[in-house]
Every structure is written in structure tokens, then in C-alpha cells.
BAZA-217007 format. One record per residue: chain; residue in one letter; residue number from 1; x, z, y of N, C-alpha, C in turn. Coordinates in nm, 3 decimals, always signed. Layout:
N
<pt nuvo="A" nuza="A" vexse="NUM" n_xx="X" n_zz="Z" n_yy="Y" ca_xx="X" ca_zz="Z" ca_yy="Y" c_xx="X" c_zz="Z" c_yy="Y"/>
...
//
This chain:
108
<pt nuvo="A" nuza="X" vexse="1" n_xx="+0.084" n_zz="+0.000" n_yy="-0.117" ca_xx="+0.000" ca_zz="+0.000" ca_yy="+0.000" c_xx="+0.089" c_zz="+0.000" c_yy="+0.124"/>
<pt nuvo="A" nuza="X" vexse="2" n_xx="+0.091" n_zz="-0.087" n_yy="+0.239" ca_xx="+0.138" ca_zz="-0.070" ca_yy="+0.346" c_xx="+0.105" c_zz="-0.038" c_yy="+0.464"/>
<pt nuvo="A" nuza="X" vexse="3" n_xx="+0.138" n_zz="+0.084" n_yy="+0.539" ca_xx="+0.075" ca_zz="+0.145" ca_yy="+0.591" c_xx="+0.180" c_zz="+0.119" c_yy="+0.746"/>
<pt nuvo="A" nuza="X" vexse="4" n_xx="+0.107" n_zz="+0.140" n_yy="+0.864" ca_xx="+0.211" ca_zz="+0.132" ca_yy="+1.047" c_xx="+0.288" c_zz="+0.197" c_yy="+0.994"/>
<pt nuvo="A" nuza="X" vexse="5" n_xx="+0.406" n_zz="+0.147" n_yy="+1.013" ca_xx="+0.494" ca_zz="+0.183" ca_yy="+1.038" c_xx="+0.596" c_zz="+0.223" c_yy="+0.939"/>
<pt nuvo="A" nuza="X" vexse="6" n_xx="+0.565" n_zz="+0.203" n_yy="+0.801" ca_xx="+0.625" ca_zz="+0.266" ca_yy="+0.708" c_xx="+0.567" c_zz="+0.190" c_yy="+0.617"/>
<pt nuvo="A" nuza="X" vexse="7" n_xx="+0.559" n_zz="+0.242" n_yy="+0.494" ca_xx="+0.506" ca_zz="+0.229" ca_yy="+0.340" c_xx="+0.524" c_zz="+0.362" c_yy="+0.305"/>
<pt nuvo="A" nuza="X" vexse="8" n_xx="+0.386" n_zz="+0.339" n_yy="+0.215" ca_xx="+0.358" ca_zz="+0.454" ca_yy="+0.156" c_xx="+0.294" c_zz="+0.438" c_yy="-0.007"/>
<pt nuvo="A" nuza="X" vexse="9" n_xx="+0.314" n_zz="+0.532" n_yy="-0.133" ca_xx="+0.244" ca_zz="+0.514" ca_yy="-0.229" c_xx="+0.162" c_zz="+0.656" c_yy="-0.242"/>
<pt nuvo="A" nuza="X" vexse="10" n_xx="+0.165" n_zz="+0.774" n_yy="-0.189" ca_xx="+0.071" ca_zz="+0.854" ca_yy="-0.195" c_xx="+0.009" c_zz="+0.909" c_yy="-0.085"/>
<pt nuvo="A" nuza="X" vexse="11" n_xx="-0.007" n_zz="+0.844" n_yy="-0.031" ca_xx="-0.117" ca_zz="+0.837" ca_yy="+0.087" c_xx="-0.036" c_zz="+0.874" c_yy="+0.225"/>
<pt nuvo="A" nuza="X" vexse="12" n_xx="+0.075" n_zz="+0.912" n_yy="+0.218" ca_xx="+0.173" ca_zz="+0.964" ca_yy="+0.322" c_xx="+0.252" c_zz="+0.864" c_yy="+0.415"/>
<pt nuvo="A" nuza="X" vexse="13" n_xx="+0.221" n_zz="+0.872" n_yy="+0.543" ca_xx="+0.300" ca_zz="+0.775" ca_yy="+0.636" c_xx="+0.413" c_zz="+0.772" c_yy="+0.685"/>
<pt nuvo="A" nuza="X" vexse="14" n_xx="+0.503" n_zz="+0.727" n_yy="+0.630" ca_xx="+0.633" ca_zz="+0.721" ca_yy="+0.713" c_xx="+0.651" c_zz="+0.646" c_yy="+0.826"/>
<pt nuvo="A" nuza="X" vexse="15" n_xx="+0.723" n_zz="+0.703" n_yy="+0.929" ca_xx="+0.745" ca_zz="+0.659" ca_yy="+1.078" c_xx="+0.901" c_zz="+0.653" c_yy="+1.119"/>
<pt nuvo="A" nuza="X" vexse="16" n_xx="+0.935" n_zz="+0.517" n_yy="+1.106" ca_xx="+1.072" ca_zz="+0.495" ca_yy="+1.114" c_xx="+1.127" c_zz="+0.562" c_yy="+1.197"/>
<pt nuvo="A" nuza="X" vexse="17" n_xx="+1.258" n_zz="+0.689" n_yy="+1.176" ca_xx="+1.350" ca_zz="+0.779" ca_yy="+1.262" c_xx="+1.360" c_zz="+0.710" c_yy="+1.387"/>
<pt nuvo="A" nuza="X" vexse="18" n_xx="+1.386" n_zz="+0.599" n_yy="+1.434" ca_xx="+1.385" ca_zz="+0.550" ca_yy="+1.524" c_xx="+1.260" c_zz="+0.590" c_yy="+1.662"/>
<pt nuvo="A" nuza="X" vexse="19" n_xx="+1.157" n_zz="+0.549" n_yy="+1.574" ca_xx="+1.031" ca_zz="+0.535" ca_yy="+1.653" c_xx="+0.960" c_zz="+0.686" c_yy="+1.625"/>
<pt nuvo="A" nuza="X" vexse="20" n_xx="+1.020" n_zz="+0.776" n_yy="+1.585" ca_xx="+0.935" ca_zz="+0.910" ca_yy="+1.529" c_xx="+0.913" c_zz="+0.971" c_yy="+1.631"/>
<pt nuvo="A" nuza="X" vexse="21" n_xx="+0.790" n_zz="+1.100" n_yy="+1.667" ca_xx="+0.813" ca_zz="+1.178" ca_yy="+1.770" c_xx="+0.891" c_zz="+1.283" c_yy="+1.751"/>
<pt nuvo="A" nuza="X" vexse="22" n_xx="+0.962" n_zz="+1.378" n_yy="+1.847" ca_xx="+1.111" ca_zz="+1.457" ca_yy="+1.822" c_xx="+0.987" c_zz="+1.568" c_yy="+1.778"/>
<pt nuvo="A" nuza="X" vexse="23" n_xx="+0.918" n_zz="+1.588" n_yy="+1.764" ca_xx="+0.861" ca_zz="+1.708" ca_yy="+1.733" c_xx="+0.769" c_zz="+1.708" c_yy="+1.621"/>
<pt nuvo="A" nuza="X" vexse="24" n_xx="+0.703" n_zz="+1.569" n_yy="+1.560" ca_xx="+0.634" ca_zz="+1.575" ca_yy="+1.467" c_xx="+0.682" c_zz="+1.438" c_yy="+1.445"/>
<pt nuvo="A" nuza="X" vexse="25" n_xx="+0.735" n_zz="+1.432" n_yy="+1.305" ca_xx="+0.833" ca_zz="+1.311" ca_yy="+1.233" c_xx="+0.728" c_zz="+1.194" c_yy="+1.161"/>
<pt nuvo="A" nuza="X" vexse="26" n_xx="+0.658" n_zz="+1.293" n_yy="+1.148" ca_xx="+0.541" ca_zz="+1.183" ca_yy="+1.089" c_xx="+0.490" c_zz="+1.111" c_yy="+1.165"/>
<pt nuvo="A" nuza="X" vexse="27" n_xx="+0.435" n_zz="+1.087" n_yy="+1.289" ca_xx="+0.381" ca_zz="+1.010" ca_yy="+1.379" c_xx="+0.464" c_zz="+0.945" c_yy="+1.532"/>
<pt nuvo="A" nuza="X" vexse="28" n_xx="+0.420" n_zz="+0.813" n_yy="+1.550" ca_xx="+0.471" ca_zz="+0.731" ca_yy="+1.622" c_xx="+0.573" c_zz="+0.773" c_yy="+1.758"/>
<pt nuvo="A" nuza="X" vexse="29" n_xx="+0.629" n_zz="+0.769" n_yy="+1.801" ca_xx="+0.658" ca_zz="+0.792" ca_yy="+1.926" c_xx="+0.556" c_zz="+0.680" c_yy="+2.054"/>
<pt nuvo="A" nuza="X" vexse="30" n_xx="+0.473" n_zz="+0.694" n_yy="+2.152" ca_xx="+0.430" ca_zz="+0.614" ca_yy="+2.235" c_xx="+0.485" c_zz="+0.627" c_yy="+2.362"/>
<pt nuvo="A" nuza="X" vexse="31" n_xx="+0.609" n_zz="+0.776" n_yy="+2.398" ca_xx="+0.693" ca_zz="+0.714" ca_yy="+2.521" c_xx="+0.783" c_zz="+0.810" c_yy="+2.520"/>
<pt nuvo="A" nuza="X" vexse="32" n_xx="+0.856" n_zz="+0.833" n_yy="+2.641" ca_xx="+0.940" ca_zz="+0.866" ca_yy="+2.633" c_xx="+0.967" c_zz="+0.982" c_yy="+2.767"/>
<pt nuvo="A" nuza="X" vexse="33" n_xx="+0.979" n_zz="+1.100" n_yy="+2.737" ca_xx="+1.018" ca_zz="+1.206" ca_yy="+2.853" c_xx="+1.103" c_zz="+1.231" c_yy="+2.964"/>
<pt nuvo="A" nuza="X" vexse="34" n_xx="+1.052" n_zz="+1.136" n_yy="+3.093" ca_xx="+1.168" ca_zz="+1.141" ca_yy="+3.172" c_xx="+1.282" c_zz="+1.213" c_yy="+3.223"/>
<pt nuvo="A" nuza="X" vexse="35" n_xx="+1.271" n_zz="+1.381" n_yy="+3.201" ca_xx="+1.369" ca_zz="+1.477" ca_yy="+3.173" c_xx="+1.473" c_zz="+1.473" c_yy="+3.092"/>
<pt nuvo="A" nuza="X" vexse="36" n_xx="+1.377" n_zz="+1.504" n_yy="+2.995" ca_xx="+1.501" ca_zz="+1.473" ca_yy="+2.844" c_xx="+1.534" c_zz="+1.344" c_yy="+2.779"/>
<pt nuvo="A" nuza="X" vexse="37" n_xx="+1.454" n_zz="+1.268" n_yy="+2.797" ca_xx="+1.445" ca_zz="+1.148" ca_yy="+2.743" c_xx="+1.426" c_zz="+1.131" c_yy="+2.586"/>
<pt nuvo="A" nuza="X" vexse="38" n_xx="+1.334" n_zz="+1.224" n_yy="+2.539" ca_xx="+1.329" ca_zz="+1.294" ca_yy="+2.417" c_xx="+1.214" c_zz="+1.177" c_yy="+2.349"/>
<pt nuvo="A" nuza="X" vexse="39" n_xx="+1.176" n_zz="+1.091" n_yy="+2.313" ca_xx="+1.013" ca_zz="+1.071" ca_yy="+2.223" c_xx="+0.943" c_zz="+1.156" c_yy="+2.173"/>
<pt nuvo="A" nuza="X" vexse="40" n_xx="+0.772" n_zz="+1.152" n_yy="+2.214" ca_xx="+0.716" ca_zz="+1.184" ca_yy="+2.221" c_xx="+0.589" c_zz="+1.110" c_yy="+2.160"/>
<pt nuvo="A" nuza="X" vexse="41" n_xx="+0.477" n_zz="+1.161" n_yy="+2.085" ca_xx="+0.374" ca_zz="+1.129" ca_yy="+2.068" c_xx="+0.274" c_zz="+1.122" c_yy="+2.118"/>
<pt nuvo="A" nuza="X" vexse="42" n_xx="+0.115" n_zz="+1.075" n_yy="+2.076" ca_xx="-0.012" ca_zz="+1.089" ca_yy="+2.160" c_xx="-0.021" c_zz="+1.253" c_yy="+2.163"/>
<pt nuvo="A" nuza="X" vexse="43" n_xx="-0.012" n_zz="+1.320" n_yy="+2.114" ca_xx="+0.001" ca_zz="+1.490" ca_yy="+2.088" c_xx="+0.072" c_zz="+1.569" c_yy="+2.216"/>
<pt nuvo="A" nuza="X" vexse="44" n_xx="+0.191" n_zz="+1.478" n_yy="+2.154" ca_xx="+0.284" ca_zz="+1.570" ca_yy="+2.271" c_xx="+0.299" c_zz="+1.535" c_yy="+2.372"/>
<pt nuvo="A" nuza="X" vexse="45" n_xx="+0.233" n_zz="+1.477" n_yy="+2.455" ca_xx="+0.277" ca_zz="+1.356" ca_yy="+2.588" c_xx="+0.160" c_zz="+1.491" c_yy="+2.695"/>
<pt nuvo="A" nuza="X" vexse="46" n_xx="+0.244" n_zz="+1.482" n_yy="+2.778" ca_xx="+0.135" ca_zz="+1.481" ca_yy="+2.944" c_xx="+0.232" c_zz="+1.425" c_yy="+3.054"/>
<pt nuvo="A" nuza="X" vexse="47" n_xx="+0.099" n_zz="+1.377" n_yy="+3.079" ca_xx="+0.115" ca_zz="+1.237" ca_yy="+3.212" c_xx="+0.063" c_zz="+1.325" c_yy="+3.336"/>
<pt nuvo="A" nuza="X" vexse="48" n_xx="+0.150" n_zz="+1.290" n_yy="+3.425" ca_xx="+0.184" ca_zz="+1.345" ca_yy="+3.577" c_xx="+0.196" c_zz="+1.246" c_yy="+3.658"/>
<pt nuvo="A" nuza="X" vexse="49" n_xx="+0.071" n_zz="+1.174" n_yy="+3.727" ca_xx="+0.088" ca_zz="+1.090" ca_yy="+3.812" c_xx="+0.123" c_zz="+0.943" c_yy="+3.732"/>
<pt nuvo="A" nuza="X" vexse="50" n_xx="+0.112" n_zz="+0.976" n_yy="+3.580" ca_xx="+0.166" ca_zz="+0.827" ca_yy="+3.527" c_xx="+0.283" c_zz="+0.842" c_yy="+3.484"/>
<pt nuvo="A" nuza="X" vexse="51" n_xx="+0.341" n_zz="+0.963" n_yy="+3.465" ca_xx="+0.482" ca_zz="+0.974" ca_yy="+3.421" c_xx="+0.455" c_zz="+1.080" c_yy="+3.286"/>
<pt nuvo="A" nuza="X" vexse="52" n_xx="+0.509" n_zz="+1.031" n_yy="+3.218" ca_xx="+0.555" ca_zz="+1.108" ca_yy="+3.081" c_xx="+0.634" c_zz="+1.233" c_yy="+3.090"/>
<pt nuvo="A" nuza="X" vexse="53" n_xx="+0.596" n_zz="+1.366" n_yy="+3.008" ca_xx="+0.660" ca_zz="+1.473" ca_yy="+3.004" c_xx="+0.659" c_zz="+1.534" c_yy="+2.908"/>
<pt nuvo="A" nuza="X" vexse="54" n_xx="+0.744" n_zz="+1.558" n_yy="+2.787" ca_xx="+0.712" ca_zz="+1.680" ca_yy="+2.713" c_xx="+0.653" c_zz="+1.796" c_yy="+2.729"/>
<pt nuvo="A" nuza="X" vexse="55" n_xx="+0.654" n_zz="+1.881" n_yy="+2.593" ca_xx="+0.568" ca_zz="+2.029" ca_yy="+2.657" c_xx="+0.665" c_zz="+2.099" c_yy="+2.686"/>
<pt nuvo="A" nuza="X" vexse="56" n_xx="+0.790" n_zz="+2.073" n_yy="+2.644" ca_xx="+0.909" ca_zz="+2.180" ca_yy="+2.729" c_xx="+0.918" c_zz="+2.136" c_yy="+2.902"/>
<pt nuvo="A" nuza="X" vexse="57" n_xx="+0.922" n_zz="+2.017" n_yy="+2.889" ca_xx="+1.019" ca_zz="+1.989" ca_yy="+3.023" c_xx="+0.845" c_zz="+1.977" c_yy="+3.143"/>
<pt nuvo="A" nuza="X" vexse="58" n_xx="+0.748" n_zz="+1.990" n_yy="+3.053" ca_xx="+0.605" ca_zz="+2.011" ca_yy="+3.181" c_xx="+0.650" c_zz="+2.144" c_yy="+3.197"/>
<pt nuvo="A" nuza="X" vexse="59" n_xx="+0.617" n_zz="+2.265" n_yy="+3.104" ca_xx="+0.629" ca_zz="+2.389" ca_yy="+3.131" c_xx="+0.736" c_zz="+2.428" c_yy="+3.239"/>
<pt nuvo="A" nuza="X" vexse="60" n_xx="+0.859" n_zz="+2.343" n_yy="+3.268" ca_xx="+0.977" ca_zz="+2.400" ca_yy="+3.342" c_xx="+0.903" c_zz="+2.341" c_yy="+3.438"/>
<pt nuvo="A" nuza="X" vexse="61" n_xx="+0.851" n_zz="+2.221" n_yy="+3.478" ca_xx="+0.781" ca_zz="+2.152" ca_yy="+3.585" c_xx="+0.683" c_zz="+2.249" c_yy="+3.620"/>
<pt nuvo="A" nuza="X" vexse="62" n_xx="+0.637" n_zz="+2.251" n_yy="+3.568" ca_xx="+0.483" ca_zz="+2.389" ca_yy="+3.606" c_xx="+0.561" c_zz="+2.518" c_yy="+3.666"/>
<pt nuvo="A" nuza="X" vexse="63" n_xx="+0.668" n_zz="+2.603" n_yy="+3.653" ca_xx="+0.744" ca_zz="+2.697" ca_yy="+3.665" c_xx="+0.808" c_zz="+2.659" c_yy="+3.775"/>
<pt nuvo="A" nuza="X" vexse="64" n_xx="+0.887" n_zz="+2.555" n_yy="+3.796" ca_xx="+0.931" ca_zz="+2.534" ca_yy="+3.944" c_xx="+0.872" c_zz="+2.526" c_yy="+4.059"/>
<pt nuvo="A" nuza="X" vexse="65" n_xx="+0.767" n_zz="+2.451" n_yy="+3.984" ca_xx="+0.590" ca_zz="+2.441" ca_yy="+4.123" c_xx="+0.574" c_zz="+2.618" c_yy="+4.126"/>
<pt nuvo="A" nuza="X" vexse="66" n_xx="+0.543" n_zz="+2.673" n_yy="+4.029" ca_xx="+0.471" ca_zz="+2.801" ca_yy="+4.050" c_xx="+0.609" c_zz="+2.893" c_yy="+4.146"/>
<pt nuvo="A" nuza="X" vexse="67" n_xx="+0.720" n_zz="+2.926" n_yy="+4.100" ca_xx="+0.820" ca_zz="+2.935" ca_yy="+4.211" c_xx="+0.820" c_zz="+2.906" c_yy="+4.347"/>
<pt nuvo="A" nuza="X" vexse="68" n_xx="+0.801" n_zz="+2.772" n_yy="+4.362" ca_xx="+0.787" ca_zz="+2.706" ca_yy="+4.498" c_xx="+0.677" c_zz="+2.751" c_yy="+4.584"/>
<pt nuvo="A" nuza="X" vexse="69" n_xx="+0.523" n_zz="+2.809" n_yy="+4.499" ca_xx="+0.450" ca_zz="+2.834" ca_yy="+4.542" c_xx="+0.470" c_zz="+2.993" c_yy="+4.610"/>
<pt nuvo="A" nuza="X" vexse="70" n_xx="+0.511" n_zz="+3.016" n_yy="+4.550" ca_xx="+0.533" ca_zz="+3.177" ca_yy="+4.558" c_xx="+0.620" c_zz="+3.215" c_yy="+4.700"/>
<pt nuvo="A" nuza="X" vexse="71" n_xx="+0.731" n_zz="+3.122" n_yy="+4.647" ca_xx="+0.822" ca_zz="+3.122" ca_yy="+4.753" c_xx="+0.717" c_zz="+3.119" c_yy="+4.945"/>
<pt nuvo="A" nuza="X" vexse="72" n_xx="+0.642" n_zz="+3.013" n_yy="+4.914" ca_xx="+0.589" ca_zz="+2.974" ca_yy="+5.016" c_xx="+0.459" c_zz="+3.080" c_yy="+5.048"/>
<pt nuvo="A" nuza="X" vexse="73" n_xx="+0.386" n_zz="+3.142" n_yy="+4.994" ca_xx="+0.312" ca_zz="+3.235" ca_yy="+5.007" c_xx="+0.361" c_zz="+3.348" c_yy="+5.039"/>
<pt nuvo="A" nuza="X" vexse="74" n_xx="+0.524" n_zz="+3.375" n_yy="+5.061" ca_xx="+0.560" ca_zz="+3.530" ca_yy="+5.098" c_xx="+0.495" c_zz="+3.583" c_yy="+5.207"/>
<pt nuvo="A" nuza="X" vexse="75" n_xx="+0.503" n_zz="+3.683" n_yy="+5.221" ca_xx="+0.478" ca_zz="+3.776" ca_yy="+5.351" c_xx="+0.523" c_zz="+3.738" c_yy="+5.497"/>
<pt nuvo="A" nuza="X" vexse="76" n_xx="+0.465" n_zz="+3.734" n_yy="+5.592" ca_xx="+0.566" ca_zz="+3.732" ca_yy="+5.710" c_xx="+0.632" c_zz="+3.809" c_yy="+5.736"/>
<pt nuvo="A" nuza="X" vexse="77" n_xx="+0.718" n_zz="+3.844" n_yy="+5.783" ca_xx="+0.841" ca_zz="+3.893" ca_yy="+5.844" c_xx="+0.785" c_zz="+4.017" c_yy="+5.903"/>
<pt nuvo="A" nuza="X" vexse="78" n_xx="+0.762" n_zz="+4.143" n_yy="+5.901" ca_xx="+0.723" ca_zz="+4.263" ca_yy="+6.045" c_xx="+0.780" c_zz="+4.243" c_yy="+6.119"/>
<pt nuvo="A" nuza="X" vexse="79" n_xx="+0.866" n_zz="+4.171" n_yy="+6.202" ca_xx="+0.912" ca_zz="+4.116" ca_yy="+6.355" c_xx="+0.848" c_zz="+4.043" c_yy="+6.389"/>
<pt nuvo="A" nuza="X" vexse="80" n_xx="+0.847" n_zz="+3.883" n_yy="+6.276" ca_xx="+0.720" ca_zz="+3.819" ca_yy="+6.381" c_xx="+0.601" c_zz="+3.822" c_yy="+6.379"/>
<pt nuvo="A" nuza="X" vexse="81" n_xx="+0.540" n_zz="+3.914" n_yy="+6.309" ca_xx="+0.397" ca_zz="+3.961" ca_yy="+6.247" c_xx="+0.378" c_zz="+4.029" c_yy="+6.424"/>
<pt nuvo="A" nuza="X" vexse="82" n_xx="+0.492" n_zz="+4.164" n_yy="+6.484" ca_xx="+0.504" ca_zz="+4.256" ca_yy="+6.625" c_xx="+0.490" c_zz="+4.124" c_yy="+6.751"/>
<pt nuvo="A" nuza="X" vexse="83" n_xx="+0.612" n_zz="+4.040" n_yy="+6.723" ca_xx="+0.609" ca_zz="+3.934" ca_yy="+6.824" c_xx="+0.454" c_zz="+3.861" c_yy="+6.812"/>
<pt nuvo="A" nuza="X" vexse="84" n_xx="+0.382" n_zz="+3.785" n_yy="+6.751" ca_xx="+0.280" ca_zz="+3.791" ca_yy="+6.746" c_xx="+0.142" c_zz="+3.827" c_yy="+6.801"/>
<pt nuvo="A" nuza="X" vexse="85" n_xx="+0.200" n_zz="+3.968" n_yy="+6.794" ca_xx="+0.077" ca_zz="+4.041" ca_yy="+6.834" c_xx="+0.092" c_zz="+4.108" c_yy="+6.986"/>
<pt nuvo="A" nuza="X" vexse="86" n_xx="+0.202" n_zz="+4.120" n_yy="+7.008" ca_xx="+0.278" ca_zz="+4.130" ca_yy="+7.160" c_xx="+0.265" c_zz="+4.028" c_yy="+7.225"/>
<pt nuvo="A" nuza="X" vexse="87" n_xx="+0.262" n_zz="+3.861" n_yy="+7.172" ca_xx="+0.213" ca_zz="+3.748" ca_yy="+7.243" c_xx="+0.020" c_zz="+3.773" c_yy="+7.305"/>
<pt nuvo="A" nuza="X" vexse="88" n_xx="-0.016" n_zz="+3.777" n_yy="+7.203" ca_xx="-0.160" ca_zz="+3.787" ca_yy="+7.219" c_xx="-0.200" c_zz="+3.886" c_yy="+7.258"/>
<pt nuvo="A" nuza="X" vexse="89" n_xx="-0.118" n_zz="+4.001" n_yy="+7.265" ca_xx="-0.189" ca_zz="+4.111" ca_yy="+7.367" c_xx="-0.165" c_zz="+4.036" c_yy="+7.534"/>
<pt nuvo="A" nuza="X" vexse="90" n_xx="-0.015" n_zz="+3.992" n_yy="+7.575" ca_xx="+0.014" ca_zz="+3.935" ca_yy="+7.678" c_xx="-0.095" c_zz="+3.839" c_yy="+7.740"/>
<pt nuvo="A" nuza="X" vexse="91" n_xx="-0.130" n_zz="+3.757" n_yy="+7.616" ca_xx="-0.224" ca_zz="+3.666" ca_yy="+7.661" c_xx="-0.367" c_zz="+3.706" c_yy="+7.692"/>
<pt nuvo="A" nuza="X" vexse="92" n_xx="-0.396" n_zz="+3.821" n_yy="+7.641" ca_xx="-0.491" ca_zz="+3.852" ca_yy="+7.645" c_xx="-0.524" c_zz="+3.919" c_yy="+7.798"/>
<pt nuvo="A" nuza="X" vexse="93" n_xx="-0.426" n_zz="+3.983" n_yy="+7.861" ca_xx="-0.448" ca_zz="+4.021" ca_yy="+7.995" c_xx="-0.390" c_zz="+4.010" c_yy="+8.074"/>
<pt nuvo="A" nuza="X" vexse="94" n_xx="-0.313" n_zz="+3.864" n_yy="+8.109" ca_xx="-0.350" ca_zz="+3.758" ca_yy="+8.159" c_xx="-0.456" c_zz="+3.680" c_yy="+8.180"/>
<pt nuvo="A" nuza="X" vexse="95" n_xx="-0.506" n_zz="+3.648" n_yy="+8.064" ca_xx="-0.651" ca_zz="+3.595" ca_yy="+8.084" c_xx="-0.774" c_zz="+3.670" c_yy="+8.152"/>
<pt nuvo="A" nuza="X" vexse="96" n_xx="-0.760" n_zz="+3.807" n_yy="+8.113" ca_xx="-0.863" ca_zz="+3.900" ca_yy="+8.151" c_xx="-0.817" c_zz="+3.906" c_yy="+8.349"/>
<pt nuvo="A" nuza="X" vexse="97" n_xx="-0.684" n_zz="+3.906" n_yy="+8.383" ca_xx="-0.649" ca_zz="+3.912" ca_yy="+8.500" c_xx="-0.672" c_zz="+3.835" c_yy="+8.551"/>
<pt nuvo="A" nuza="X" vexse="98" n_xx="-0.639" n_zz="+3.695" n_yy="+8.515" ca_xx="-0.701" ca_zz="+3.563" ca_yy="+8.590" c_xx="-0.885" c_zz="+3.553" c_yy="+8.657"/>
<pt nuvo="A" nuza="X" vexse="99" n_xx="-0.932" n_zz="+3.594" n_yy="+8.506" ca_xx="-1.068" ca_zz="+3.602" ca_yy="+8.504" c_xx="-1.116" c_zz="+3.694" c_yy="+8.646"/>
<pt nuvo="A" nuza="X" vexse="100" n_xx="-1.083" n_zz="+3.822" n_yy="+8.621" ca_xx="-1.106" ca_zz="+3.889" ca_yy="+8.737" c_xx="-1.103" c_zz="+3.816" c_yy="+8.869"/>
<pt nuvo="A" nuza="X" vexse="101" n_xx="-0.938" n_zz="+3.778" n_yy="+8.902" ca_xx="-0.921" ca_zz="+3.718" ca_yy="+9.044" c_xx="-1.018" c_zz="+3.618" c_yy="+9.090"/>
<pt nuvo="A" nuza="X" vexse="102" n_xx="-1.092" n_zz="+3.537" n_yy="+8.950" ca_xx="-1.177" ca_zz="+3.445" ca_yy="+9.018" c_xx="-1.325" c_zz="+3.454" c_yy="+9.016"/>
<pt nuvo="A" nuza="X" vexse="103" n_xx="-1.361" n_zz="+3.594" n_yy="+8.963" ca_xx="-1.494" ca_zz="+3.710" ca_yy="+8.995" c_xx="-1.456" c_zz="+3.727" c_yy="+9.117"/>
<pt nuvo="A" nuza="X" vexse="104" n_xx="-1.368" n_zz="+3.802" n_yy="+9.146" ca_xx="-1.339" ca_zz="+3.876" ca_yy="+9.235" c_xx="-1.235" c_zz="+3.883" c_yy="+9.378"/>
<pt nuvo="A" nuza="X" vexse="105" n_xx="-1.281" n_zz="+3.730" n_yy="+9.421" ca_xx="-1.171" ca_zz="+3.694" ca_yy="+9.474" c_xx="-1.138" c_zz="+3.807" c_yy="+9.606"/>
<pt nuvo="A" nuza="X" vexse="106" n_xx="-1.028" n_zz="+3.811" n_yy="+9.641" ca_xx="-0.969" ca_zz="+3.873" ca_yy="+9.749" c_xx="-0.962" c_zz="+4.045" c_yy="+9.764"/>
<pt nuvo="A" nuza="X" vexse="107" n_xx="-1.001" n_zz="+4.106" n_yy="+9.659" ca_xx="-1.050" ca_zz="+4.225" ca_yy="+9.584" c_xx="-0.882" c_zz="+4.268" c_yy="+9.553"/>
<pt nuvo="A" nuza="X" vexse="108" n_xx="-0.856" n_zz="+4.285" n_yy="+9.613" ca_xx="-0.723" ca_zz="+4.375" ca_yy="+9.598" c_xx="-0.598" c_zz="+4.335" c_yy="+9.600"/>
//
């Protein structure tokens, strides 16, 4: 019986070393992991924008994003959190002073 990719006589498919996936030998490789450059199967594949990834080298991808995220969500600083709020008090009465002078013109 001849079966993709191989021959087989008891029902079992062989998938030429060449074309195998690095993680399950029995089935095809359909691309290839732009990290590692490892083959990969319909199983093991996730696509990112159209790009091929293993499940190792997504997980490090997912981990650098989640890093990056983190990174970017820190805390502000308590200096410019003070500066901040020292701006907007400033501004705040200023504005309230302006306001007055033009209620109240010539008033002091």
C-alpha cells in the first residue's frame, strides 16, 4: 500500500527525515520557524501576521511582548507624579487669578 509520503504495510505512515516535523516524526513538515528554522507541522505551527513560529520560539515571543509590556506600564516616577501636580496647582491659580481680574476689573 502506498501511502504520502512514505510506504507503509501496517497501516503506519512514514514521513521522509527530510520533510518530518522536529517534534512529531510521523507527520509532514508544512513550514518552517523563522527563529530556529526548525520544521514544523499543521500541529505545531502558529502564524503571526503570516509568519511561522514554533511553540518554543512563540512562547519566547509572547514573553518578550509581556516584558515589554510591563516595562511600559511601570509607575511614574514620585518627582514627576510632585512636578505634575505643582504644574496644575500653578495653573490652577493663575486661571482663577485671571478670572477674577476680568470679574473684577480694577479691584485691587
Amino acid at each position: 500500500m502506498r501511502c504520502r509520503g512514505g510506504t507503509s504495510n501496517i497501516g503506519i505512515v512514514t514521513v521522509p527525515a527530510a520533510a518530518a516535523c522536529q517534534n512529531h516524526f510521523d507527520r509532514e513538515a508544512i513550514g518552517i520557524c523563522v527563529e530556529c528554522r526548525a520544521r514544523i507541522c499543521s500541529e505545531c505551527v502558529t502564524k503571526v501576521d503570516g509568519i511561522n513560529y514554533c511553540v518554543a520560539c512563540y512562547a519566547r515571543l509572547a514573553d518578550r511582548g509581556a516584558v515589554r509590556r510591563t516595562e511600559e506600564a511601570k509607575a511614574t516616577h514620585p518627582a514627576v507624579a510632585y512636578l505634575a501636580a505643582a504644574g496644575l496647582l500653578l495653573f490652577t491659580t493663575l486661571a482663577t487669578w485671571g478670572l477674577l481680574q476680568v470679574a473684577f476689573p480694577g479691584g485691587g
